[in-house]
Legacy VTK file of the C-alpha trace (Angstrom):
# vtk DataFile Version 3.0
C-alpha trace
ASCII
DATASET POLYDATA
POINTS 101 float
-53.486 -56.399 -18.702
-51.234 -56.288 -21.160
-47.157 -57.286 -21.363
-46.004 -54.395 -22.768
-43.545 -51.481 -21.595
-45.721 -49.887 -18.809
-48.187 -52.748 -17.924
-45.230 -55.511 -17.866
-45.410 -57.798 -14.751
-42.587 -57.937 -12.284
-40.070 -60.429 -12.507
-39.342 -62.189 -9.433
-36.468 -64.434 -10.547
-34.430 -60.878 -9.991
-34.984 -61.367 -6.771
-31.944 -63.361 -4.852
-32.337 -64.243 -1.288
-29.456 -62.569 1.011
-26.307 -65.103 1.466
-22.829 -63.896 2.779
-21.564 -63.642 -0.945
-22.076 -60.228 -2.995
-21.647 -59.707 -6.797
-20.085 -56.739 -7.632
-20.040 -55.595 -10.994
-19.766 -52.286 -13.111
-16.388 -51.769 -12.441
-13.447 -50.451 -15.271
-11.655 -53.311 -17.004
-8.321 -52.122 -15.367
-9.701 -52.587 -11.989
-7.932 -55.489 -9.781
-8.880 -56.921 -6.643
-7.072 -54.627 -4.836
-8.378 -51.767 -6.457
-11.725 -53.189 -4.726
-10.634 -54.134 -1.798
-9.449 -50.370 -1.305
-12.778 -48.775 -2.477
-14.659 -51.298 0.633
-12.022 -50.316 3.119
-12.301 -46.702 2.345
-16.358 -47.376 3.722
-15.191 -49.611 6.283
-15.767 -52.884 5.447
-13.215 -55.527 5.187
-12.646 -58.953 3.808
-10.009 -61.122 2.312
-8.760 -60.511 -1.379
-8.406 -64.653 -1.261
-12.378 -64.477 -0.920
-12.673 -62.571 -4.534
-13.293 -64.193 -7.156
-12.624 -62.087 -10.767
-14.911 -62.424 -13.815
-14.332 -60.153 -16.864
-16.480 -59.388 -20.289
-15.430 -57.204 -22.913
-17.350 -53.940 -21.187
-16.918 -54.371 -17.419
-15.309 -56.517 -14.887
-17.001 -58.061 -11.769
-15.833 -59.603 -8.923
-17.901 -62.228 -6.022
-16.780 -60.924 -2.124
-17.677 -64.042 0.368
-18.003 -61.746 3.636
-17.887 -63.664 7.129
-21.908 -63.352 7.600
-24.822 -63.216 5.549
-25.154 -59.738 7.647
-22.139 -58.739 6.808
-23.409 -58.802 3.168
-26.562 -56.912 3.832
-24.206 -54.200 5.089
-21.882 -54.189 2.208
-24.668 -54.404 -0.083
-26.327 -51.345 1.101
-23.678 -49.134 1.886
-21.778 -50.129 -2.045
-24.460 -49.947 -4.146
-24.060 -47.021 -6.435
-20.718 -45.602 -5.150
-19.146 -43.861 -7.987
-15.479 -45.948 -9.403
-14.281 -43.841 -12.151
-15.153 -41.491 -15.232
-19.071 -41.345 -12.967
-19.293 -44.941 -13.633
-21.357 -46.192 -10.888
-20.739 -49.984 -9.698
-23.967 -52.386 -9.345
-23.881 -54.839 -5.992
-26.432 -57.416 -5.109
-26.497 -60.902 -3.845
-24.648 -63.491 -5.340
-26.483 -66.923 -6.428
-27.078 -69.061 -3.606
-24.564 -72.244 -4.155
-26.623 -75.525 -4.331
-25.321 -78.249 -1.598
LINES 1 102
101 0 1 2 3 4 5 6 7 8 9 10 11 12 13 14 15 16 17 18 19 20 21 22 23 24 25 26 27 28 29 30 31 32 33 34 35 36 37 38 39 40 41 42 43 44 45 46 47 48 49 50 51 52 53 54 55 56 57 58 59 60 61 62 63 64 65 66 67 68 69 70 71 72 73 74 75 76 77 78 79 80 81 82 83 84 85 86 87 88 89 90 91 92 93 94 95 96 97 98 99 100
């Protein structure tokens, strides 16, 4: 089997095992933490804005959530994931990296 387009292999290293920290990304350069913390409350879940953590490139801005439980996560993570921010721009959530003892 080829590499190419349709016979490419799966990736795996995609793959992140759950933890209780999500990576949120996708969302407009003006966008603040609490701009985010109001789109998760409006969906019911809550966290601290001292448990964000902000990144920003020149096209979008992210942000890391530590939730309380790896649970937590899975629920945030599932109930985020493609909600529209603005101008139909959908934001992107998965797991964050696992942190290395």
């Amino acid at each position: 089997m080829s590499n190419t387009g349709l016979h490419k292999r799966y990736d795996r290293t995609h793959n992140r095992p759950p933890t209780n920290s999500i990576y949120v990304t996708n969302l407009p350069n003006d966008y603040e933490k609490h701009d985010v913390e109001l789109i998760f409350m409006a969906y019911g879940i809550h966290f601290n804005l001292d448990q964000v953590v902000e990144q920003k490139t020149q096209k979008f801005k992210s942000f890391t959530i530590n939730l309380q439980s790896i649970g937590e996560a899975v629920d945030a993570l599932v109930t985020m994931h493609n909600v529209e921010t603005d101008d139909w721009q959908k934001m992107y959530v998965c797991f964050d990296k696992p942190q290395l003892p």
